[in-house]
MARGUDREN-184459 format. One record per atom (N, C-alpha, C): residue number from 0; atom name; x, y, z. Coordinates in Angstrom, 2 decimals, padded with zeros to 5 digits. Layout:
% residues N
+------+-------+---------+---------+---------+
: ropa : mivex :      c1 :      c2 :      c3 :
+------+-------+---------+---------+---------+
:  NUM :    CA :       X :       Y :       Z :
...
+------+-------+---------+---------+---------+
END
This chain:
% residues 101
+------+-------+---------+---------+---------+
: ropa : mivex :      c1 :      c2 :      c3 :
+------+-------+---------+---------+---------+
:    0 :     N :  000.84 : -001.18 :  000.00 :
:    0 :    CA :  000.00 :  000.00 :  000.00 :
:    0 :     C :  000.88 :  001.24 :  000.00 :
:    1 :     N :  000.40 :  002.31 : -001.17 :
:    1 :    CA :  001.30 :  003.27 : -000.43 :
:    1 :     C :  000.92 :  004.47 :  000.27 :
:    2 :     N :  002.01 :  004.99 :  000.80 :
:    2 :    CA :  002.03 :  005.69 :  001.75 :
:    2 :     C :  000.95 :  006.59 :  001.62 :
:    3 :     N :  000.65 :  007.68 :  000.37 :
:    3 :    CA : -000.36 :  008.51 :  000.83 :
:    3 :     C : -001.70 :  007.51 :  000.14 :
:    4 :     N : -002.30 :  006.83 :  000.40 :
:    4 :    CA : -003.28 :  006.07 :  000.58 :
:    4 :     C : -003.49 :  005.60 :  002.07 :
:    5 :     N : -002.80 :  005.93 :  002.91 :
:    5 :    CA : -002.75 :  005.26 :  004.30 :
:    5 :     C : -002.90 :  006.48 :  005.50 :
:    6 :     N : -003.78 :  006.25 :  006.69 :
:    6 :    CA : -003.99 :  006.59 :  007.60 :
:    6 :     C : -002.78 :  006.76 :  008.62 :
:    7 :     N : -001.74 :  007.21 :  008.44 :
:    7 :    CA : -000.38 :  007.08 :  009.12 :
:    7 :     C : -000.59 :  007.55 :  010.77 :
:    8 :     N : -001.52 :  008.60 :  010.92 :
:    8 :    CA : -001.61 :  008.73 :  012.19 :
:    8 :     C : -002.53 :  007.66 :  012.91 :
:    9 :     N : -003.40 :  007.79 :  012.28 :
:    9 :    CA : -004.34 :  006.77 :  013.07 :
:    9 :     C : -003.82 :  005.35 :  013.65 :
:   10 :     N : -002.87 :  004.55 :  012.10 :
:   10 :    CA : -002.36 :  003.38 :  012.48 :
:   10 :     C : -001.24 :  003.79 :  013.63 :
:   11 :     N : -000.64 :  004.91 :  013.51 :
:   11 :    CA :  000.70 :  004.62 :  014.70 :
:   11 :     C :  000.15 :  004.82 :  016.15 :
:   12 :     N : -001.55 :  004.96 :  016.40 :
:   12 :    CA : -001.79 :  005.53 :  017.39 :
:   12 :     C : -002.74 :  004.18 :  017.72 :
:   13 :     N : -003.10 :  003.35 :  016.83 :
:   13 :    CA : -003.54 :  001.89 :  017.22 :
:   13 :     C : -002.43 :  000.84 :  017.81 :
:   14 :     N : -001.12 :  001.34 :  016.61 :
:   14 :    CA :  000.22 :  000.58 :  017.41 :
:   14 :     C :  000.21 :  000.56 :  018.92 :
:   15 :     N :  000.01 :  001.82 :  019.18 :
:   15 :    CA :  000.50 :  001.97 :  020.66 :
:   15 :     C : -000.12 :  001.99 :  021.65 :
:   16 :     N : -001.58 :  002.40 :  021.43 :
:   16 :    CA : -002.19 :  002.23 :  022.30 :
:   16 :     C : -003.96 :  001.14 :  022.25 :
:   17 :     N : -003.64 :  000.43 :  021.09 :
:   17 :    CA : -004.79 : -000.36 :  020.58 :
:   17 :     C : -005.86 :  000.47 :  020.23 :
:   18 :     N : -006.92 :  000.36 :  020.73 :
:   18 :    CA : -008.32 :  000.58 :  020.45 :
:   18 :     C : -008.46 :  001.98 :  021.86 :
:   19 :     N : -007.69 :  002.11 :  022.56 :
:   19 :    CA : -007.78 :  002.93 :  023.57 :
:   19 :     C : -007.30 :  004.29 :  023.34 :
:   20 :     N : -007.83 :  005.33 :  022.63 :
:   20 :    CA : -007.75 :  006.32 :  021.92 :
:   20 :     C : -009.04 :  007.05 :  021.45 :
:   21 :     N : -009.14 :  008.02 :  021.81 :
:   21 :    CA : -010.47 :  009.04 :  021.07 :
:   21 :     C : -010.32 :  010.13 :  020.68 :
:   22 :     N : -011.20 :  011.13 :  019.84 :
:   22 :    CA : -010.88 :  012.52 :  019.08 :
:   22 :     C : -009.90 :  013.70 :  020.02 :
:   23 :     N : -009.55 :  014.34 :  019.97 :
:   23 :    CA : -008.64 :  015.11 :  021.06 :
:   23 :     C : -009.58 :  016.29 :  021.76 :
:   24 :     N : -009.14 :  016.61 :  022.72 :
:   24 :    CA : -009.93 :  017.47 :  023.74 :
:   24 :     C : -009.37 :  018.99 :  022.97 :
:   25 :     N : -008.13 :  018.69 :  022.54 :
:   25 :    CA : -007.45 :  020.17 :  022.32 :
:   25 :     C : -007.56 :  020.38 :  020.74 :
:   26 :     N : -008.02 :  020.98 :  020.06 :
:   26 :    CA : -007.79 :  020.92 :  018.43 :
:   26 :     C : -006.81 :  020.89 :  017.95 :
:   27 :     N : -005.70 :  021.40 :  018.20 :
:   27 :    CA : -004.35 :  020.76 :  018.01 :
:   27 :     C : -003.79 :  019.81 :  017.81 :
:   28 :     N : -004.52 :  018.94 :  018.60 :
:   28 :    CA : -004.00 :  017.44 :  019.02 :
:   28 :     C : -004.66 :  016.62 :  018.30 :
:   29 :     N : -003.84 :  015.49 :  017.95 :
:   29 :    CA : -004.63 :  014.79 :  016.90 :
:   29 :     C : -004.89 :  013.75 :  017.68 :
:   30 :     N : -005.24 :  013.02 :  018.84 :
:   30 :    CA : -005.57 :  012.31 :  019.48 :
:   30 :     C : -006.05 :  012.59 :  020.83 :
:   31 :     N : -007.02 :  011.74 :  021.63 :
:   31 :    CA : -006.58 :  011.97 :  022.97 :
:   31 :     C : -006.42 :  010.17 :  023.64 :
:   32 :     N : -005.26 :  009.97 :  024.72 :
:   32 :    CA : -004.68 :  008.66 :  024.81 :
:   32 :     C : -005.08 :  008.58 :  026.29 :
:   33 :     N : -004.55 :  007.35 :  026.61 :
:   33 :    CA : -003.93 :  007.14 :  028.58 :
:   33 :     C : -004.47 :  008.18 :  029.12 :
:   34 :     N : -005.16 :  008.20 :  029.97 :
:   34 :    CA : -004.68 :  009.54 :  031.26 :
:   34 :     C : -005.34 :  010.82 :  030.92 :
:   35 :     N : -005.93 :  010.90 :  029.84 :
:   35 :    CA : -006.29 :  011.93 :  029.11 :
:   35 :     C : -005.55 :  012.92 :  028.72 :
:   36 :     N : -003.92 :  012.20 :  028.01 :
:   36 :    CA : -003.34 :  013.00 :  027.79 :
:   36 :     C : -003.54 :  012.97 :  025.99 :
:   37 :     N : -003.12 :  014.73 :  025.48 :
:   37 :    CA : -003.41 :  014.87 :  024.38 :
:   37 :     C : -002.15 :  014.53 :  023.37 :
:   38 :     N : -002.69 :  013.88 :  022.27 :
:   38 :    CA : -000.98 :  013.13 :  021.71 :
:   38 :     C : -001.18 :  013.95 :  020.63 :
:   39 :     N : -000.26 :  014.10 :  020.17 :
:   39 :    CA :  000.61 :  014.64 :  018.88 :
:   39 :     C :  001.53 :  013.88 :  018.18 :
:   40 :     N :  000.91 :  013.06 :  016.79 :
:   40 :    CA :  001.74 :  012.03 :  016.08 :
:   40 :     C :  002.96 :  013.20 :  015.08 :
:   41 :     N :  004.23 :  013.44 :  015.32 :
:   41 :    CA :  004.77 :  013.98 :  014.97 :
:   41 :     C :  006.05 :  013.04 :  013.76 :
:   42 :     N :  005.10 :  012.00 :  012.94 :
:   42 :    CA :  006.19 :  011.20 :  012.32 :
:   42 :     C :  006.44 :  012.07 :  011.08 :
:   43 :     N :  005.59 :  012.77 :  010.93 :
:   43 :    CA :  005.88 :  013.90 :  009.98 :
:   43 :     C :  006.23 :  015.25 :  009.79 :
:   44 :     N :  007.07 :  015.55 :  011.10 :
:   44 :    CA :  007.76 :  016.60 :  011.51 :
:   44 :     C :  006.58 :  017.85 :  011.21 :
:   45 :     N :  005.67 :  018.21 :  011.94 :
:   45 :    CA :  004.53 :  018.81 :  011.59 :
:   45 :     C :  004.83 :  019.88 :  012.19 :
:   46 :     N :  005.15 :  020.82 :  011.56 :
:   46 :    CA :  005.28 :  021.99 :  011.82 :
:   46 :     C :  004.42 :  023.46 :  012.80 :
:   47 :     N :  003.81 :  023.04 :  012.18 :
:   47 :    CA :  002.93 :  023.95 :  012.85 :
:   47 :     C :  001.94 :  022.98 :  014.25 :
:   48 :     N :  002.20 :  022.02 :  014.61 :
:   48 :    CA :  002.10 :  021.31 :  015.71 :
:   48 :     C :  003.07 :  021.24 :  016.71 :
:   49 :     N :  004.59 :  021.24 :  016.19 :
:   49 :    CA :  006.04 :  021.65 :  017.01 :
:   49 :     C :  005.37 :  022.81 :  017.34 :
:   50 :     N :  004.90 :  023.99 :  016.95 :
:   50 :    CA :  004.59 :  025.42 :  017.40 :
:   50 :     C :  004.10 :  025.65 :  018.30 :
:   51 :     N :  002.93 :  024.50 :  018.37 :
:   51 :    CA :  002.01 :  024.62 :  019.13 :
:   51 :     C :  002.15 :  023.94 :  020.68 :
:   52 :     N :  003.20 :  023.04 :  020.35 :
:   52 :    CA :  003.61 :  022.37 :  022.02 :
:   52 :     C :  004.17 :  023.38 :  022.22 :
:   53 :     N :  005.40 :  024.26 :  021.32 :
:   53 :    CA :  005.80 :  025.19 :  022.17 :
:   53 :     C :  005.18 :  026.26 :  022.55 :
:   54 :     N :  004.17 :  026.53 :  022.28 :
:   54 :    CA :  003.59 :  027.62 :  022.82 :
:   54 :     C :  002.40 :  026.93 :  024.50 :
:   55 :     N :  002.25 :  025.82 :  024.16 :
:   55 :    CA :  001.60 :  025.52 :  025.77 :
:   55 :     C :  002.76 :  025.47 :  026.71 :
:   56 :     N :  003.74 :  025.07 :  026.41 :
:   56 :    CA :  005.05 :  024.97 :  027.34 :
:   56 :     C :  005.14 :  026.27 :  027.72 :
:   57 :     N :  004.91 :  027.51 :  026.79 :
:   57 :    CA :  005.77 :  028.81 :  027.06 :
:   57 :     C :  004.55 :  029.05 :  028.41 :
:   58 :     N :  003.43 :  028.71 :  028.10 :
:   58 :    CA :  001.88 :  029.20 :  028.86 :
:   58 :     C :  002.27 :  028.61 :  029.93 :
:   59 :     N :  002.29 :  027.82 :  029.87 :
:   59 :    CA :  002.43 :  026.79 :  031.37 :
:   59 :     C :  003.89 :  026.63 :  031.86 :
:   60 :     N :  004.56 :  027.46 :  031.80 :
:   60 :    CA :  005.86 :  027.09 :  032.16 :
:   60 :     C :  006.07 :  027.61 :  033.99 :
:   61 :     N :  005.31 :  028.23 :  034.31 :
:   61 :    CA :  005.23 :  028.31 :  035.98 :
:   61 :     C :  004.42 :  027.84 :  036.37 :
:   62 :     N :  003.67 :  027.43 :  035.77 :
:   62 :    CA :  002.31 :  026.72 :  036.64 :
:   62 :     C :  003.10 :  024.92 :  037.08 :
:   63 :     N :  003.54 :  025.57 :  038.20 :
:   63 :    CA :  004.26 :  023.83 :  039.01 :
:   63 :     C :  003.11 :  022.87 :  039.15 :
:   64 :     N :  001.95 :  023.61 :  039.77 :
:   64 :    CA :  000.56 :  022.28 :  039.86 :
:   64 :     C :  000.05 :  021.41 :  038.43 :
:   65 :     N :  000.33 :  022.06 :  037.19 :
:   65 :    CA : -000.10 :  020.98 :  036.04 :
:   65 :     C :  001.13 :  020.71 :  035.92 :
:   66 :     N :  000.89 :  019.00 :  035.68 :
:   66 :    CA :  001.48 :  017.82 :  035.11 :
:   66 :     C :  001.10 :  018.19 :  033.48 :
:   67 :     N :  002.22 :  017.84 :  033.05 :
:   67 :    CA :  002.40 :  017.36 :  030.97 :
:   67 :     C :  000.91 :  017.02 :  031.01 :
:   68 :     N :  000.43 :  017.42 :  029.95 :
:   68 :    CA : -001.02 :  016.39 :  029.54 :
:   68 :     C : -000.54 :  016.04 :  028.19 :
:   69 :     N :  000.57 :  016.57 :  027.40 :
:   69 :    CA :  000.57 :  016.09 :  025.88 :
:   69 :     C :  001.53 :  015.13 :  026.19 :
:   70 :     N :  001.75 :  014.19 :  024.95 :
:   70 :    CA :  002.50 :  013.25 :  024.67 :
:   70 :     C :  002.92 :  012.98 :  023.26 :
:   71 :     N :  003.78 :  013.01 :  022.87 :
:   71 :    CA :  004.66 :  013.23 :  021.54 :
:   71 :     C :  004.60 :  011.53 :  021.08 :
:   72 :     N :  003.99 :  011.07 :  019.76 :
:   72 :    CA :  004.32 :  010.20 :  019.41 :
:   72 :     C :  004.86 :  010.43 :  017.83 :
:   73 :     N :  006.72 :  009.49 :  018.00 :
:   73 :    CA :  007.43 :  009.73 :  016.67 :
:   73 :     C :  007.99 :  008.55 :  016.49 :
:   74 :     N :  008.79 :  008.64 :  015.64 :
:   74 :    CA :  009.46 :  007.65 :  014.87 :
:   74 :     C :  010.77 :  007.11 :  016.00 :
:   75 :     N :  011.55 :  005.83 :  016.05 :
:   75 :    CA :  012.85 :  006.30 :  016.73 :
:   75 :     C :  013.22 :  006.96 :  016.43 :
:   76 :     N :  013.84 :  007.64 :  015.17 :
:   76 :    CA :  015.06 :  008.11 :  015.18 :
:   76 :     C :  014.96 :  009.93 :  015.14 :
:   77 :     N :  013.75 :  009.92 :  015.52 :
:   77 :    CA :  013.49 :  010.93 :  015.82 :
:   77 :     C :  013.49 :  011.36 :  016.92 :
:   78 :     N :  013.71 :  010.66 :  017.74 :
:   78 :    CA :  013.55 :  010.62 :  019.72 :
:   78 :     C :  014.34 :  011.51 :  019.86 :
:   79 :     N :  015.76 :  011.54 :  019.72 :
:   79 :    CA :  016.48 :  012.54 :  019.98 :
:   79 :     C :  016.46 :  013.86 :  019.92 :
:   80 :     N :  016.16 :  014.16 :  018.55 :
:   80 :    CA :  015.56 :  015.60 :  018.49 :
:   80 :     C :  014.41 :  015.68 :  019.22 :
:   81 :     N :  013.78 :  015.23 :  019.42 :
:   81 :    CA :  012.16 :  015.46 :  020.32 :
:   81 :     C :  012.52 :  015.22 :  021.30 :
:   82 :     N :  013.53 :  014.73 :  021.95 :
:   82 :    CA :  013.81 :  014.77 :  023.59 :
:   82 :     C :  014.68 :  015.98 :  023.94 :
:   83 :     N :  015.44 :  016.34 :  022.63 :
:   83 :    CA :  016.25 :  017.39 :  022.89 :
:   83 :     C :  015.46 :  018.85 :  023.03 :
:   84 :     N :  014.16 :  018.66 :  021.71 :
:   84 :    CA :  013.32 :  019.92 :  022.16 :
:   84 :     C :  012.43 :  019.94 :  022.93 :
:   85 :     N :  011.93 :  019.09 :  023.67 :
:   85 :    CA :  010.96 :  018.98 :  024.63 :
:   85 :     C :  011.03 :  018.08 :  025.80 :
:   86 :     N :  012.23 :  018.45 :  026.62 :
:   86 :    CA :  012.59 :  017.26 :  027.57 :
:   86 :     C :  011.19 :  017.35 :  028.95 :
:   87 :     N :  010.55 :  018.03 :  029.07 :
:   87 :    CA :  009.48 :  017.38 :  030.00 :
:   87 :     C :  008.28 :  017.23 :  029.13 :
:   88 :     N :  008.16 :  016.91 :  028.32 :
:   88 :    CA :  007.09 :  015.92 :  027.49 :
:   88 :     C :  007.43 :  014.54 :  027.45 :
:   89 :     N :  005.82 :  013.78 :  027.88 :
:   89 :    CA :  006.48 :  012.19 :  027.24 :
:   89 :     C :  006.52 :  011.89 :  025.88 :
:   90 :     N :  007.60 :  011.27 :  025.82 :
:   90 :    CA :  007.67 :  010.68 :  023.99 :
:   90 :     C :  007.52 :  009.13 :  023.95 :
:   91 :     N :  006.68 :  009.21 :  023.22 :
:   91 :    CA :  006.77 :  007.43 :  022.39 :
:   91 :     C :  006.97 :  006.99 :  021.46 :
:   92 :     N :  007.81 :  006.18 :  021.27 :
:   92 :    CA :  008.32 :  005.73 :  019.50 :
:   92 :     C :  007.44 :  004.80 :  018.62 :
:   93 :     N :  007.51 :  004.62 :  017.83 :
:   93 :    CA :  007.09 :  003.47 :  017.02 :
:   93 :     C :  008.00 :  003.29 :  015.67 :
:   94 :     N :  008.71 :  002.15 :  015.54 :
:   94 :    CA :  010.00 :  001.37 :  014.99 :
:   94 :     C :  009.76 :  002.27 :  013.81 :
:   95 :     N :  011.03 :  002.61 :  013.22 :
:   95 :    CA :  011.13 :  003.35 :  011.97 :
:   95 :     C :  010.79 :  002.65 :  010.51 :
:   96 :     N :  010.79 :  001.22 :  010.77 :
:   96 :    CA :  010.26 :  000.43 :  009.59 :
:   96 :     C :  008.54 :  000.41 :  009.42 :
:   97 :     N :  007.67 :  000.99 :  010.60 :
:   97 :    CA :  006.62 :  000.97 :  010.72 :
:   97 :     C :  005.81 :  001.77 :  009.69 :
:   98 :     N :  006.41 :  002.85 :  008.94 :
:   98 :    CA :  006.36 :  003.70 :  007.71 :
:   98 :     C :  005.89 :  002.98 :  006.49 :
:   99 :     N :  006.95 :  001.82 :  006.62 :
:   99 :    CA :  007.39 :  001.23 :  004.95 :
:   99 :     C :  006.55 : -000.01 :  004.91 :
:  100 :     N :  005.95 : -000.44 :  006.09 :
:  100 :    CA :  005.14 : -001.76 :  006.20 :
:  100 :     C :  003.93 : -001.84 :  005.00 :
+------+-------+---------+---------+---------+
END
């Protein structure tokens, strides 16, 4: 199958969290997961979604009482850069061959 015929977010967000996933609370967010946190499938370096975590980070950056509610889901080899720009977000991978399947 190829690639733009395929649901890329949806499937990497069944990878990871099965059937336990619904529309997002935040419009931004292209999911909502676990915990009711809001995910962001970033396997496509989405630009204007990087913007947008950084701008809740900048909002919430003194507020000590909220916990992360987003959660970054990328590729491995993308972890690094996404841990490097957002080290108190959680990140989750899904295998880099998961693209080409």
């Amino acid at each position: 199958m190829e690639l733009g015929q395929r649901n890329i977010k949806e499937e990497a967000v069944k990878y990871l969290y099965k059937n336990r996933y619904r529309n997002p609370n935040w419009k931004y967010a292209d999911y909502t997961v676990e915990d009711n946190k809001q995910a962001f499938i970033l396997i496509d370096n989405d630009g204007e979604k990087i913007v947008k975590i950084k701008q809740d980070q900048k909002v919430n950056q003194y507020n000590y009482s909220r916990r992360s509610s987003l959660v970054i889901i990328c590729l491995e080899n993308q972890l690094t850069t996404f841990r490097n720009e957002f080290p108190e977000i959680e990140i989750v991978t899904i295998p880099d061959k998961f693209i080409w399947q």
